[in-house]
C-alpha positions in Angstrom: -19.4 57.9 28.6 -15.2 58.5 27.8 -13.8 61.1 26.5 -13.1 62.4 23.0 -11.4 64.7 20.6 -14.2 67.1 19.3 -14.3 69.5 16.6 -17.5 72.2 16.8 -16.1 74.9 14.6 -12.4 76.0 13.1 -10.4 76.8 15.9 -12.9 75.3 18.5 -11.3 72.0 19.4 -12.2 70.4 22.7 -12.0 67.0 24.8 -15.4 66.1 26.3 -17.5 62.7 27.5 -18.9 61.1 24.5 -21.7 58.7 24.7 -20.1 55.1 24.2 -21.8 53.6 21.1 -23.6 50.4 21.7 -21.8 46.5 20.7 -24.0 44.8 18.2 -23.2 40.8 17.9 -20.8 41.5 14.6 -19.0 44.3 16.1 -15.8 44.9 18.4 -15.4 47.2 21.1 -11.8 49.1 21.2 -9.6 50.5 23.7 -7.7 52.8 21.6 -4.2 53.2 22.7 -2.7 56.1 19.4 -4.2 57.9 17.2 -2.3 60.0 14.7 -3.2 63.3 13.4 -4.0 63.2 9.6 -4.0 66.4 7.4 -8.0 66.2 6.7 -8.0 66.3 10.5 -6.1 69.5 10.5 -8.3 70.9 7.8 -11.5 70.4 10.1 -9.5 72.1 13.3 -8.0 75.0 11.1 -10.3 75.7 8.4 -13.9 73.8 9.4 -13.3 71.4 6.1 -11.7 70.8 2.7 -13.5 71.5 -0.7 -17.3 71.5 0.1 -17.2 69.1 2.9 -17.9 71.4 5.8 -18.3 70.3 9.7 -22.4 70.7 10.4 -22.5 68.9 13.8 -19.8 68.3 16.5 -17.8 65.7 15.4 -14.9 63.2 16.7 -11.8 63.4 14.8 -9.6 60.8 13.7 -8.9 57.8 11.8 -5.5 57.0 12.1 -5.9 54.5 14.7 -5.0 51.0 16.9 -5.8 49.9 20.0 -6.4 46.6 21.7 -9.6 44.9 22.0 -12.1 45.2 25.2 -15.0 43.1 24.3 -16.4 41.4 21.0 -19.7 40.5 19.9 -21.3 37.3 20.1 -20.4 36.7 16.4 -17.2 37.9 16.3 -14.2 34.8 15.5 -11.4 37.4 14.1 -10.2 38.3 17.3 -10.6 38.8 20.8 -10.2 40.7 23.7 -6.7 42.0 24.5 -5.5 41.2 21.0 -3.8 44.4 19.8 -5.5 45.8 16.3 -5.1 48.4 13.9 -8.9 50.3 12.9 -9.3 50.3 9.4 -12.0 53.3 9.1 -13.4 52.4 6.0 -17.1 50.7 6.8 -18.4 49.7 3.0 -22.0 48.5 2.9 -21.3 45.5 0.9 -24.5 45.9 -1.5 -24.3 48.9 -3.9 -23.3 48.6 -7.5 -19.7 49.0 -6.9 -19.5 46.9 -3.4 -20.9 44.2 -5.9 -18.0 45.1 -8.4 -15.2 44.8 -6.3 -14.7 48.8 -5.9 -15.1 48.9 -1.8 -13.5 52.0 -1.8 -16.2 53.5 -4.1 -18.9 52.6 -1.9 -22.4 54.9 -2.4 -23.0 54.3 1.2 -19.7 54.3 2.7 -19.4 55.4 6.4 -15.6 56.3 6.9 -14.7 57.1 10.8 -14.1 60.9 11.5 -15.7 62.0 8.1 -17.8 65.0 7.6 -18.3 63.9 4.2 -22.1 62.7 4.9 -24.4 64.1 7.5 -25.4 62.7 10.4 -21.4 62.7 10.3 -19.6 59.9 10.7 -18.0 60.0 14.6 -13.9 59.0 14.4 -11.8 57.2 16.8 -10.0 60.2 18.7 -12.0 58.8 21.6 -10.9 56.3 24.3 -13.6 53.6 23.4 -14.6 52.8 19.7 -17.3 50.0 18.3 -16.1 49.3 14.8 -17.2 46.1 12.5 -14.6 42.5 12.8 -14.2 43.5 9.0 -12.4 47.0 10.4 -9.7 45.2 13.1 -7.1 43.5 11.5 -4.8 42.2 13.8 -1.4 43.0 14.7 1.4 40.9 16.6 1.6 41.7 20.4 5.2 42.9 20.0 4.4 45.5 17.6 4.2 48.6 19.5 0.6 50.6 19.0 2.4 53.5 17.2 3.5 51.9 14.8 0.3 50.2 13.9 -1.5 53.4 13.5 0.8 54.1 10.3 -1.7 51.2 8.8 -4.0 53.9 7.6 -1.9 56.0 6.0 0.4 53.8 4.8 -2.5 51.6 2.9 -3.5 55.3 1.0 0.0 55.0 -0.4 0.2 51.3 -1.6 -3.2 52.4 -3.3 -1.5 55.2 -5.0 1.6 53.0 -6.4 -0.3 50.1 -7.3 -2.8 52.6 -9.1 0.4 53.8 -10.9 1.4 50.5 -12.2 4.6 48.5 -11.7 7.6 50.5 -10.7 10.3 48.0 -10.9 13.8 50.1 -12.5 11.5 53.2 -12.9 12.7 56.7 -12.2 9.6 58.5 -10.0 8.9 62.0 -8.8 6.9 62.9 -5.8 6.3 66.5 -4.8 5.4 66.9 -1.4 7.1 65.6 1.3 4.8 65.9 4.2 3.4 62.5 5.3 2.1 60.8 2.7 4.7 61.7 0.4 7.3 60.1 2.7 5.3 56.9 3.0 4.6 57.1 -0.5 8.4 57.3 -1.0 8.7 53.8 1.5 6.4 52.0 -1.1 7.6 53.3 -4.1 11.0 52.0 -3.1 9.6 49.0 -1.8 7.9 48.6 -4.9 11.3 48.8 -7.2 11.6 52.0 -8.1 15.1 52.7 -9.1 15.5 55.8 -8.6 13.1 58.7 -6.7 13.0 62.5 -6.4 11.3 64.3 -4.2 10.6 68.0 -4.0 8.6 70.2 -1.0 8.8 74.6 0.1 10.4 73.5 3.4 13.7 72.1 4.5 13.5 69.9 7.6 10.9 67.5 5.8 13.4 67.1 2.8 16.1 66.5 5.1 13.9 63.5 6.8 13.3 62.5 3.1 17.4 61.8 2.7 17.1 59.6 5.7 15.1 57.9 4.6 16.4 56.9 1.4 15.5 59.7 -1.6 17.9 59.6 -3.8 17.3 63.2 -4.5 15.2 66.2 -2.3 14.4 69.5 -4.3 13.5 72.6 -2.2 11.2 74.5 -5.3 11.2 77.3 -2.8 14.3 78.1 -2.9 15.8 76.6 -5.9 13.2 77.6 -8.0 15.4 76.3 -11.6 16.5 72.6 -10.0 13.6 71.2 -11.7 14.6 72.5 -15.1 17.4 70.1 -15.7 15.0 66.9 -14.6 12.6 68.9 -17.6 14.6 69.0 -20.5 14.4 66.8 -23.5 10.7 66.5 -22.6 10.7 65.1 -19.0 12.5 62.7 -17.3 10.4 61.1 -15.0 8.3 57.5 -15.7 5.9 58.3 -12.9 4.9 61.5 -11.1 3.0 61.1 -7.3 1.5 64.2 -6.5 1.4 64.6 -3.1 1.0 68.3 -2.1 -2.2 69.5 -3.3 -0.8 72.6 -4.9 -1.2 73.5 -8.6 2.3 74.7 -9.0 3.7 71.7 -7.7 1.0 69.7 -10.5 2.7 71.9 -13.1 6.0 71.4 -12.6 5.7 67.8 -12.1 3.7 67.7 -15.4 6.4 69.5 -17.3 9.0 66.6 -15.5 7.2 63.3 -16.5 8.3 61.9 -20.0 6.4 60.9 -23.2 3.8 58.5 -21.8 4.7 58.8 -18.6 2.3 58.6 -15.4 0.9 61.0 -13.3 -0.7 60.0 -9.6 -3.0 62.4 -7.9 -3.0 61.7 -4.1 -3.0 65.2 -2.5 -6.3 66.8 -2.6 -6.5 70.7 -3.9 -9.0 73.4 -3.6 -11.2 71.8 -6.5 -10.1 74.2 -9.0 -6.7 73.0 -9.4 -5.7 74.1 -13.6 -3.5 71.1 -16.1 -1.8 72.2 -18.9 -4.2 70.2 -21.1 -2.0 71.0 -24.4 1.2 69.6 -22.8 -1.0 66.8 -21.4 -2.3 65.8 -24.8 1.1 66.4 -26.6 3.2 64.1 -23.9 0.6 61.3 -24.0 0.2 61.4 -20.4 -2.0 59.1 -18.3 -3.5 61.4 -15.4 -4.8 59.2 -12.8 -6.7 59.6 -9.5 -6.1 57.9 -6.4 -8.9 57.7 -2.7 -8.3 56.1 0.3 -7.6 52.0 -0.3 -9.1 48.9 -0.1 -6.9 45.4 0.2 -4.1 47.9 1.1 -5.1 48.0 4.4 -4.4 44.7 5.7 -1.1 44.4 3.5 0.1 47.7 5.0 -0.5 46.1 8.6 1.5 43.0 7.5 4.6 45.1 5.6 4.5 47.4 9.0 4.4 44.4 11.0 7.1 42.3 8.8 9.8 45.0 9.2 9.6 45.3 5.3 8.3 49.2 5.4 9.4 50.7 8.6 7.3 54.2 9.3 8.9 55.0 12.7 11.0 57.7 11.6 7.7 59.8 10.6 6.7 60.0 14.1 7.6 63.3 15.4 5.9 62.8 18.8 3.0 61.2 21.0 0.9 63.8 23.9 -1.7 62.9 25.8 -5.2 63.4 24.6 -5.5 66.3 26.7 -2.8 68.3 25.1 -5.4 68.0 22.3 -5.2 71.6 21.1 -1.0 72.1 21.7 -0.8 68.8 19.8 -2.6 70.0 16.8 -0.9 72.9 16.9 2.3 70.8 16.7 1.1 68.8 13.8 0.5 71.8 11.5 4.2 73.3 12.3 5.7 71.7 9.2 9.5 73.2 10.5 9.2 71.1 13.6 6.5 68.1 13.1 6.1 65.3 10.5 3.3 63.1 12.0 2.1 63.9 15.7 0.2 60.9 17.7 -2.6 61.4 20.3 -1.8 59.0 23.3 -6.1 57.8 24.7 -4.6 55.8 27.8 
């Protein structure tokens, strides 16, 4: 047994022994040092789910994850024990229709750690011991401190997103919503090329992290309602829109700010019901396109982390012990005070 974070119903968030899942010969065996706290995570604390995926069993948060390996299977060559590794969380089957096509992330049988999204649900890696596949640990160099491996996760959702926008080299972007994966969305983007980005959120502090780190404009929509009309004229100025909020308004206004042709990215998930000016879609020639989770990504965000080349340190807001579970979730949903909070499992 070790101890985990466990959700059994919104607002009932508790740290408790966990059986220790069993080490088959193609698996390794993790001591996980951080975890961070990912807005899905929040949504299964706060509101019991997102969408239609509800909690129906207790289950372990977290999938934002690294930690340094215990023990390995008799099988396992990637690694071994006390090598440091980021978790990648996605488990693919490797046999449907789309595993056969090169479309991982598509998987019909996918089991992602911390998920609700099947049932039995699939237990995450807020826990201090955690069996994943080789495939899932990639590893990371022994000077690179366990925090910032743990960006691996989210970073890889946001070189999905650009490289499912298409090159940005000298392109002028818009993202709206600056919590986390908008700001690692802006890293990439700019790491990508983009020439110039805008980014636009309701609250201040994260807008004022998003000048540090290199925006080359921050919008507050809240309070400056009519910024964005300037950025609209003359039928949009923007080659490529993220969406990173969630929110329909923010979806419209962005829609109204991409040009003729332009892009539009959808990363942040809504309430399902989210409404597009299909008129102004049509008229602008716009490309509307999703983005889920990542594939590749996940490796070349633990080698861009590692490298120095994206750098997501100043995200981190702060690291409390697992036991400060509940305060630390708390934390993490105070946008005025938190960007990305880390559980500490040592």
């Amino acid at each position: 047994m070790s101890l985990a974070v466990v959700v059994h119903a919104p607002r009932d968030l508790r740290v408790e022994d966990v059986p220790d899942p069993s080490l088959e010969a193609d698996e390794v065996e993790v001591r996980i040092g951080v975890g961070g706290i990912c807005g899905s995570d929040l949504h299964y604390y706060q509101d019991g789910g997102f969408g239609t995926v509800r909690i129906k069993e207790p289950l372990v948060l977290g999938h934002e994850i690294a930690g340094t390996v215990a023990a390995v299977g008799a099988q396992v060559t990637a690694v071994r024990p006390g090598d440091k590794v980021a978790v990648n969380p996605s488990r693919p089957c490797g046999q449907c229709r789309y595993c056969r096509e090169g479309l991982a992330l598509h998987c019909l049988d996918m089991r992602f750690f911390g998920s609700a999204m099947r049932f039995p649900h699939v237990q995450g890696g807020f826990r201090q011991r955690l069996v994943a596949h080789e495939r899932q640990c990639v590893r990371v160099p022994d000077d690179l401190p366990l925090e910032k491996a743990a960006f691996a996760e989210p970073l890889a959702v946001c070189l999905h997103a650009v490289s499912r926008a298409g090159p940005l080299l000298g392109r002028r972007v818009l993202i709206t919503g600056a919590g986390p994966i908008g700001m690692l969305t802006l890293l990439a983007a700019r790491h990508a090329g983009a020439a110039e980005i805008v980014i636009t959120d309701i609250a201040a502090p994260p807008l004022a992290l998003a000048e540090r780190l290199g925006a080359d404009e921050t919008i507050n929509v809240a309070k400056d309602p009519a910024a964005m009309a300037r950025l609209q004229a003359g039928k949009g100025s923007f080659d490529v829109m993220f969406e990173a909020s969630g929110h329909e308004a923010a979806l419209r206004q962005g829609l109204e700010g991409v040009r003729p042709r332009g892009v539009i990215v959808l990363i942040g998930l809504g309430n399902g019901d989210t409404r597009l000016n299909l008129n102004l879609a049509v008229a602008k020639e716009v490309e509307v396109r999703g983005t889920f989770r990542f594939d590749a990504e996940f490796a070349w965000a633990v080698e861009a982390i590692a490298s120095g080349r994206i750098d997501p340190s100043p995200l981190l807001t702060d690291v409390m012990p697992m036991r400060d579970a509940l305060h630390a979730f708390e934390h993490a949903a105070d946008r005025s005070r938190a960007m990305k909070v880390q559980l500490a499992f040592d």
